[in-house]
N, C-alpha and C positions, 0 to 999 in steps of 0.2 A: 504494500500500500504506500503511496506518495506521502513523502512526510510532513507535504501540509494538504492534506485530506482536509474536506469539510465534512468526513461524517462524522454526525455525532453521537458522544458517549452517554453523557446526559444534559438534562436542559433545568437550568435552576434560575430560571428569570423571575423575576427580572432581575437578579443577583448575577449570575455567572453562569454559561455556558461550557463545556468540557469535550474535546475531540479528541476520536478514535487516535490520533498522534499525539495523545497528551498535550495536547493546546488546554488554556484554559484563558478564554474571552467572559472578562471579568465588564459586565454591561452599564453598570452605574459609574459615575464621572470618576474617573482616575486623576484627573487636573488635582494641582496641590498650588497652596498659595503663600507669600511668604509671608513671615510677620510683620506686622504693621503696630500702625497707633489709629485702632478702628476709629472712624471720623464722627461715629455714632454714638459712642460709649465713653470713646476716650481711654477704652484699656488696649494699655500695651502690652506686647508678646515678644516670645523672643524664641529662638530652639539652641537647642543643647544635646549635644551625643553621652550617650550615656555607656554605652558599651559597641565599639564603633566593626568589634569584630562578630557580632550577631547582628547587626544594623539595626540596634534597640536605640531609639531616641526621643525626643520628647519636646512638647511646646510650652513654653509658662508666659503665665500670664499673670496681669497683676494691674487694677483701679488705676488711672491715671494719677490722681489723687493720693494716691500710697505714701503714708507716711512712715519711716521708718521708727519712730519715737511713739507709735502705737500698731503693733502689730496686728495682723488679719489671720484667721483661718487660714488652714494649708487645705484643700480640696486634692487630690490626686484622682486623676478622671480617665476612665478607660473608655474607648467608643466602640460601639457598634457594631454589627454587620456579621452577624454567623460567624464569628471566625474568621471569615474569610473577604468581606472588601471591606473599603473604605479606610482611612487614617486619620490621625492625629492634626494632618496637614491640610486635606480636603476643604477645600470651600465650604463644606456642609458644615464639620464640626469645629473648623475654625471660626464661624460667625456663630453658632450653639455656642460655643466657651466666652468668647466675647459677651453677649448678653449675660448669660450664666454667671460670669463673675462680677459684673458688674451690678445686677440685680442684687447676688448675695454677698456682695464687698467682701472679698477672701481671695487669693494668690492661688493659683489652679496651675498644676503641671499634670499633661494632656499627655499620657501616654502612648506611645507608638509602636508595638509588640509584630512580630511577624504572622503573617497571614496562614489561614489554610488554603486549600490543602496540602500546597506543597512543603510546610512547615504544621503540622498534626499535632494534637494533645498531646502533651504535656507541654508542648513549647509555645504559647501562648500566655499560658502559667506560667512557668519557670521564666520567659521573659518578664512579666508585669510583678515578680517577684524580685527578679534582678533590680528593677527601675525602683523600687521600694525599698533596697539597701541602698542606694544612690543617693535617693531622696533623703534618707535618715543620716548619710555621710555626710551631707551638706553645715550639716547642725554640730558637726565638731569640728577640732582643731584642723583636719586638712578639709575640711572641707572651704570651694573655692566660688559657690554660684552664689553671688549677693544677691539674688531678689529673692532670693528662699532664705538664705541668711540673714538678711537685714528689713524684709518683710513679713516672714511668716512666722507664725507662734508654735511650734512642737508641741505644744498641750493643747493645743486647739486641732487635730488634724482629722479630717472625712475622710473616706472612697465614696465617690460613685461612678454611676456609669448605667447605659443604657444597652437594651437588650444582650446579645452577649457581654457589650464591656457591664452589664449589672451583676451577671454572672461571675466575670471575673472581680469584680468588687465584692461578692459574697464569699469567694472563695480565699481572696488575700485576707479580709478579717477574721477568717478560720485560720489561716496559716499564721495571720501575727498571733492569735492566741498562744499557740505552740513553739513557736518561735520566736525569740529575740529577732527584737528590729531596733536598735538603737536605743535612743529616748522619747521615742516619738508616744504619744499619749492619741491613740486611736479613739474620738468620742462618739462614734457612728457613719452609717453607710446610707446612701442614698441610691435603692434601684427604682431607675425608668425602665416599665416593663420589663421584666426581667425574661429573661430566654431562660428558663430551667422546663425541663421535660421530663417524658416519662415511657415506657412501654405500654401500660394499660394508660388507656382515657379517663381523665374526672371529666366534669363539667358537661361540656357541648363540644368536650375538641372529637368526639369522634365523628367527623365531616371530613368531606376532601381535605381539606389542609392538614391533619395529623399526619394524611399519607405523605405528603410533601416536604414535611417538618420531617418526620420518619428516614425519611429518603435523603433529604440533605445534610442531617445529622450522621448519617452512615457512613454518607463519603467524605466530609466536613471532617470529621473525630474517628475513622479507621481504626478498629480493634479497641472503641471503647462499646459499650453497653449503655441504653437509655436509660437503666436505673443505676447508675454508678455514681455515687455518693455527690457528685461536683455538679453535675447537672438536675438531678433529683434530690435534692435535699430531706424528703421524706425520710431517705434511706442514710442518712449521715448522721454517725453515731459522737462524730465532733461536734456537731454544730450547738452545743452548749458553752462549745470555746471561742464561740465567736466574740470576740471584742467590740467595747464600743456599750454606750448606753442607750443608744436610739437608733431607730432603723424606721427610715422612711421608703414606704412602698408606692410609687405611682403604676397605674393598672389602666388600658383604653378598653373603653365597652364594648368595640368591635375588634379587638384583640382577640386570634384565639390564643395565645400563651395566658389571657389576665386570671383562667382559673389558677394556674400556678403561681401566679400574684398574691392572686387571694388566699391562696392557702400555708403563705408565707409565715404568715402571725402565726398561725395555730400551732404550724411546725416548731417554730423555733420556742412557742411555749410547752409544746409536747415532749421537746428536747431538753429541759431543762434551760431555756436561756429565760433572764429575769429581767431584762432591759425591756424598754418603750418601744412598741411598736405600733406603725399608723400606718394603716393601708387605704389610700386612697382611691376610687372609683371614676374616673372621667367620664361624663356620659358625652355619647354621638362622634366618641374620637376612636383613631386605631393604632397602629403601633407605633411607638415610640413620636406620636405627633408634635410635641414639643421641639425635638429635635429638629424637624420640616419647615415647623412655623417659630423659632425660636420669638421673635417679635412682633406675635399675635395678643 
């Protein structure tokens, strides 16, 4: 077969396309944009390589307004996209963090972790975990990025992140529980729709789209299991070491993942976690719509 065939292997749009030559025609805007000093907000940004032989890197951002002689929240924010599109750099989630930090006045470094599938689970993780030794390096003696250094407060510090990156913002405040991460004081997590799954259906997900979700998780995460402790959290016998005293859940009504939203609280109080939980309901929206309309 010619090795650039158009047949195809599978069709994941309007995400990403996959051909019989191992092509993968990833369909949503690949364009990246630099940092700026948004004209609308006034926060500026900046990137920073974080580990330059995985090509793990990262964007921050920070009020224009920032003063150093009162510090702000540290936000570390993962984004989106199964795994597999979109960045840290993107048009989309470069004007999302803009607003995002501006609204909640806090210094946000925008993670940038490698994609699937040609980079598969566990390294996804293992990168957004890297980025979070980085982060916490910044705050001692060799540490050298001043807008984290001389804007952000280490006992003030978030995860969030939406659909997969909510995912991986659930999963890093299980892993700081277990793990030293510096002195960083983790006070809670923020998932936008969260992408967690499952093999059997709750709710209404069993319609076409579980088949889809099903299918792109397969080839997305190779050789993991839909009930495997990181994506199902039902089934995670950690998740009482999640860190953090609050955990805000945003959930779209036309969402099929928001039954796993919703079943978030219960989880984590059935697990033994004792912190605050608020899971929010948005009527007439769908996945992750904040991100789309960031300044609606």
């Amino acid at each position: 077969m010619a090795a650039n065939s158009d047949e195809m292997l599978c069709d994941f749009s309007p995400m990403f396309k996959v051909y019989k030559d191992g092509r993968i025609d990833r369909l949503t805007n690949q364009e990246t944009v630099p940092p700026s000093v948004d004209p609308t907000t006034g926060v500026q940004s900046k990137d920073v390589e974080i580990a330059p032989e995985f090509n793990i890197s990262a964007r921050i951002f920070r009020p224009g307004n920032a003063n150093p002689s009162q510090k702000l929240p540290l936000l570390v924010y993962f984004h989106g996209g199964a795994f597999a599109v979109q960045s840290a750099f993107s048009p989309l989630y470069h004007k999302h963090l803009n607003f995002l930090v501006s609204e909640a006045n806090v210094v946000a470094v925008s993670v940038n972790y490698r994609l699937a599938p040609e980079n598969p689970m566990p390294i996804p993780f293992d990168d957004s975990w890297l980025a979070l030794q980085w982060v916490a390096s910044q705050f001692t003696e060799e540490g050298h990025e001043d807008w984290i250094k001389d804007y952000a407060d280490l006992n003030r510090v978030y995860f969030g992140g939406d659909s997969a990156g909510a995912t991986i913002a659930h999963n890093m405040a299980i892993r700081i529980g277990s793990e030293k991460l510096g002195g960083l004081k983790l006070r809670g997590i923020f998932l936008n729709c969260p992408y967690f799954w499952g093999a059997n259906p709750i709710g209404d997900e069993a319609n076409p789209v579980k088949g889809f979700i099903d299918q792109l998780f397969v080839f997305t995460c190779p050789g993991s299991g839909m009930d495997e402790p990181w994506i199902n959290p039902a089934n995670d016998e950690k998740v009482s070491s999640l860190r953090g005293e609050k955990v805000l859940v945003y959930v779209a009504e036309k969402d099929a993942l928001k039954w796993r939203g919703l079943s978030y609280k219960e989880i984590l109080k059935n697990g033994g976690w004792d912190g605050e939980v608020e899971c929010v309901e948005v009527a007439g929206e769908d996945h992750v719509f904040s991100v789309f309309s960031p300044d609606d």
